[in-house]
C-alpha positions in Angstrom: -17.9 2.3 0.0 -15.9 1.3 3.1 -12.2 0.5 2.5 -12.2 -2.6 3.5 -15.1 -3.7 2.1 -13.8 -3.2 -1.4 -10.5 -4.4 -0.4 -12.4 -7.9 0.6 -14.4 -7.6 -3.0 -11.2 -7.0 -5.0 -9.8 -9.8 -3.4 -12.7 -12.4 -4.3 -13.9 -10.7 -7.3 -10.7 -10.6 -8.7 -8.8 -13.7 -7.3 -5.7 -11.4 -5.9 -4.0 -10.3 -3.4 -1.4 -8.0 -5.4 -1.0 -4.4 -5.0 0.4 -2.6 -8.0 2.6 0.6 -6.3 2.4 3.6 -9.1 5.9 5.2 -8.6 5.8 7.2 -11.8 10.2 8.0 -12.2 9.6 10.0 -15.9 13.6 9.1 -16.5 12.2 5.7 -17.0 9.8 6.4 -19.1 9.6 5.0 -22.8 10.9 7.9 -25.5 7.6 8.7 -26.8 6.4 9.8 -23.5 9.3 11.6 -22.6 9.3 15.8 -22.4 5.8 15.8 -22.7 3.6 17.9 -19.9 1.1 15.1 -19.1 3.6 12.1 -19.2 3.4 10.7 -15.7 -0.8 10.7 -16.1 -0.7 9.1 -19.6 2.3 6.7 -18.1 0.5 6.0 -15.0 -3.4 5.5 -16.6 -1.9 3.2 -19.2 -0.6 0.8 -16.8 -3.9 0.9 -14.3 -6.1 0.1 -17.8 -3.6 -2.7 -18.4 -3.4 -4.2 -15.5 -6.8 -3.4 -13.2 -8.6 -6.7 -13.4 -5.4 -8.2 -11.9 -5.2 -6.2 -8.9 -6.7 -6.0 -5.4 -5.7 -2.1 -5.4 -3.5 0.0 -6.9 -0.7 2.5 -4.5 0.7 5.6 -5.8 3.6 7.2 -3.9 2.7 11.1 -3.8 6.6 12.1 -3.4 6.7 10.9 -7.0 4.2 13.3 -8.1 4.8 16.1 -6.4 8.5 16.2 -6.8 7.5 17.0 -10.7 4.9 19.6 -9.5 2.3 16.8 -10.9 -0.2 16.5 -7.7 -2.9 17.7 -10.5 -1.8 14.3 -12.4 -2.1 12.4 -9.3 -5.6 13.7 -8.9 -6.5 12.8 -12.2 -5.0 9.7 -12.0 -7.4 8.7 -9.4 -10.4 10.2 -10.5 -9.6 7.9 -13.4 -9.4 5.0 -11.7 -12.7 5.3 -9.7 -14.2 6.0 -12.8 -12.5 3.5 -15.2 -12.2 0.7 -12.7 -15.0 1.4 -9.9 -14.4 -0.9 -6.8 -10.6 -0.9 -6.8 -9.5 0.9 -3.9 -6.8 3.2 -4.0 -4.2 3.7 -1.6 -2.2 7.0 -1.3 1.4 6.2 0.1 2.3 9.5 2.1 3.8 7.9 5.2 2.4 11.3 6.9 2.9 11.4 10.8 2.5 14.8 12.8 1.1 16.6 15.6 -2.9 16.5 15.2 -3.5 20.1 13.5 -1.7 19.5 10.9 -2.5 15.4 10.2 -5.8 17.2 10.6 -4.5 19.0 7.2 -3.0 16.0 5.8 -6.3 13.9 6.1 -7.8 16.3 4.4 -4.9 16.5 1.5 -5.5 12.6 0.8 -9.0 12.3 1.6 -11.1 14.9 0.2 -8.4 16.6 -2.5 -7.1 13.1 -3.6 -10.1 11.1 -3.0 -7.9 8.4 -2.1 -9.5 5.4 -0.3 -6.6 5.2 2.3 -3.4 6.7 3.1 -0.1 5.1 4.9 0.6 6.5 8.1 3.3 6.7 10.6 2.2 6.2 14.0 5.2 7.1 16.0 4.2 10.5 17.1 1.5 8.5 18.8 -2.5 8.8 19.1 -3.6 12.2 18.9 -1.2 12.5 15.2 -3.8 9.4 13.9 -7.2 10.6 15.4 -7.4 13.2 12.3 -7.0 9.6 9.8 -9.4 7.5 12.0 -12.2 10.6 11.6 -12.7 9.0 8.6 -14.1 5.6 9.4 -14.5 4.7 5.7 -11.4 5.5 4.8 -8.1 2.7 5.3 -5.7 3.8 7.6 -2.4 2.2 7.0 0.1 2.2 9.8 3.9 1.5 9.4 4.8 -1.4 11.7 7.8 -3.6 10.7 8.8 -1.7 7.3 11.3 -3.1 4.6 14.5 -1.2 4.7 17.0 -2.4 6.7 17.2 0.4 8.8 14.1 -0.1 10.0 15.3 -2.2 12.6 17.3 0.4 14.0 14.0 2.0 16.2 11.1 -1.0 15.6 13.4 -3.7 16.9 13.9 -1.9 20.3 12.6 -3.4 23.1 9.7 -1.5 25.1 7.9 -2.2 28.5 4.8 -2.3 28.0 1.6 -3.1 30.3 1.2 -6.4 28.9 4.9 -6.9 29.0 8.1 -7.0 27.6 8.1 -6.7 23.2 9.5 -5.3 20.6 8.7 -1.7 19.3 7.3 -3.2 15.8 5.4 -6.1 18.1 3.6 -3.0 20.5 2.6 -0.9 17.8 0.4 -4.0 16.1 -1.3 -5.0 19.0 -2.0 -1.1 19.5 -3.5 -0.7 16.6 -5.1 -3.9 16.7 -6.7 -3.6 20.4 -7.3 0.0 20.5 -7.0 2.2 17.1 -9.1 0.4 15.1 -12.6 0.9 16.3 -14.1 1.8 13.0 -12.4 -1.4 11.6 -10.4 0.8 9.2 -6.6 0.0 10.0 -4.2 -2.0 8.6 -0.4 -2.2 8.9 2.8 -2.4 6.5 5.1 -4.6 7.0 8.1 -6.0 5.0 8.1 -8.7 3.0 12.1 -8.9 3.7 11.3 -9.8 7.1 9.0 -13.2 6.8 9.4 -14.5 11.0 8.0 -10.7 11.8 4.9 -10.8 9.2 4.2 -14.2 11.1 4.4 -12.8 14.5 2.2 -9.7 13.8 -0.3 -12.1 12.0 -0.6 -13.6 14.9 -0.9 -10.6 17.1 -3.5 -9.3 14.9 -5.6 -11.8 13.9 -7.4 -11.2 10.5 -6.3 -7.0 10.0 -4.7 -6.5 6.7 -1.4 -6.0 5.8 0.3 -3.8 3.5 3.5 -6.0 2.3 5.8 -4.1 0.2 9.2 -6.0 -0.9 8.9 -8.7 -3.3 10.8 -7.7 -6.5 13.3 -5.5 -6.6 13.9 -5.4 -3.3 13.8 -9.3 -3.1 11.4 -10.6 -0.8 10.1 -14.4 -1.4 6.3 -14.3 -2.2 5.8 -18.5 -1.1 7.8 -17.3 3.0 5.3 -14.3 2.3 2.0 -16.4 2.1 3.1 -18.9 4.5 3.4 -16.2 7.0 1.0 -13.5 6.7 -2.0 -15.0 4.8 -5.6 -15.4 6.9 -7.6 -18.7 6.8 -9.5 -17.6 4.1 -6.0 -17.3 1.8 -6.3 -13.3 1.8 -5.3 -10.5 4.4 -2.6 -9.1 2.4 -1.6 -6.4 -0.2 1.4 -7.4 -1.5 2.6 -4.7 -3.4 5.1 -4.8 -6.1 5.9 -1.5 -8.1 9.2 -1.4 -10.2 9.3 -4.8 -11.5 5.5 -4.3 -12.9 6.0 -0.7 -14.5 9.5 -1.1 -16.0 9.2 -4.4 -17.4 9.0 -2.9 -20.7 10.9 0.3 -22.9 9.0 0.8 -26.1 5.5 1.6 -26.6 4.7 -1.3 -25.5 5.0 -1.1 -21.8 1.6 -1.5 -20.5 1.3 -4.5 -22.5 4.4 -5.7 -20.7 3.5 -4.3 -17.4 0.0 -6.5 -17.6 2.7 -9.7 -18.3 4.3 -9.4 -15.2 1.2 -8.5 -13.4 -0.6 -11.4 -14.3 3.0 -13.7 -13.7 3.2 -12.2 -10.3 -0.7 -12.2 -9.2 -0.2 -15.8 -10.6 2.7 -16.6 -8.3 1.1 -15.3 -5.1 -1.7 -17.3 -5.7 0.2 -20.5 -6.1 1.1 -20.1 -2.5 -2.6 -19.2 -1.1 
């Protein structure tokens, strides 16, 4: 199935536009998971099973897997998914951006050895570094465009010429990918939930392409100034992605119980503002 159109199913099916990030940290993890081989899969699966009818898809961070030698996990982990919960697309945050042989490699990594449904990428190497992504017409490719940190601003609030004029770096790159990357209509972009007045100006540089919206939570973006800016006519367009609050809201043996609570609080939320 095409990203996007089991993106657009998850969110009618499912009445949500959250995007649960799976950032498995095994320091956090409850004591009865702890020192055992498997622990981020069993940590990880348990909160997918708990919260999967909540979700419009679900976003594991591959640094957090393979800096515990667990990319087997991570491939189990979405096997799982596409078997457990079929339909819920599944979006591998690698943030990968290189020359075209080795995306060429990388696309391959997320797409046929992780079976992910798309990937994040960064586009600043240009063109020819997300052809090898775009080869994949089913598949979502993700592009960083305004992202949260703060120091994001340091490069995509640069002003560029341009041939349609005068913008910001952040501001170029959407209508880019808008107007000419995304002939298979497989691209979306991330941008910050920190930064409201910028969702709303790429929304409206974009039209109706999704956007990957990381921020609420922890690192305190407002979800109402989120919707106001960056949601479509229809009340979807976004995947707004919150990943610590969800998988550390609870300690015991409990978790995924607890997990599902703030889930359901925060898919809730979002949807009080659609």
């Amino acid at each position: 199935m095409h990203f996007m159109t089991a993106l657009r199913a998850a969110w009618q099916q499912r009445d949500s536009l959250l995007c649960v990030g799976l950032d498995p940290d095994p320091a956090r993890f409850p004591a009865h998971l702890q020192g055992r081989s498997d622990a981020i899969l069993r940590f990880c699966t348990q909160i997918v099973d708990a919260t999967a009818d909540l979700v419009c898809c679900f976003k594991p961070q591959i640094a957090y897997f393979a800096a515990h030698r667990a990319e087997d996990q991570l491939e189990a982990l979405v096997e799982h998914i596409h078997a457990r919960h079929p339909g819920t697309p599944v979006v591998l945050d690698a943030k990968r951006g290189d020359i075209g042989s080795t995306a060429e490699q990388y696309a391959i990594e997320a797409f046929e050895r992780f079976k992910a449904d798309a990937i994040t990428v960064n586009p600043y190497m240009g063109r020819d570094s997300v052809d090898p992504y775009l080869a994949y017409p089913d598949k979502g490719v993700i592009l960083l465009c305004r992202t949260s940190n703060p120091g994001g601003s340091d490069l995509q609030f640069l002003e560029v010429d341009t041939s349609k004029g005068r913008m910001k770096l952040y501001e170029h790159v959407a209508r880019t990918v808008a107007e000419d990357w995304n002939a298979s209509g497989n691209c979306a972009l991330v941008v910050g939930a920190t930064f409201p007045a910028e969702i709303a100006r790429v929304r409206a540089l974009v039209g109706e392409l999704p956007l990957l919206v990381p921020g609420i939570g922890a690192q305190g973006g407002d979800i109402a100034a989120t919707l106001a800016a960056g949601r479509t006519e229809n009340g979807t367009g976004l995947m707004i992605n919150s990943s610590r609050a969800v998988l550390y809201a609870g300690k015991g043996e409990d978790f995924a119980e607890a997990a599902r609570r703030v889930a359901e609080e925060t898919r809730d939320a979002i949807n009080a503002y659609r």
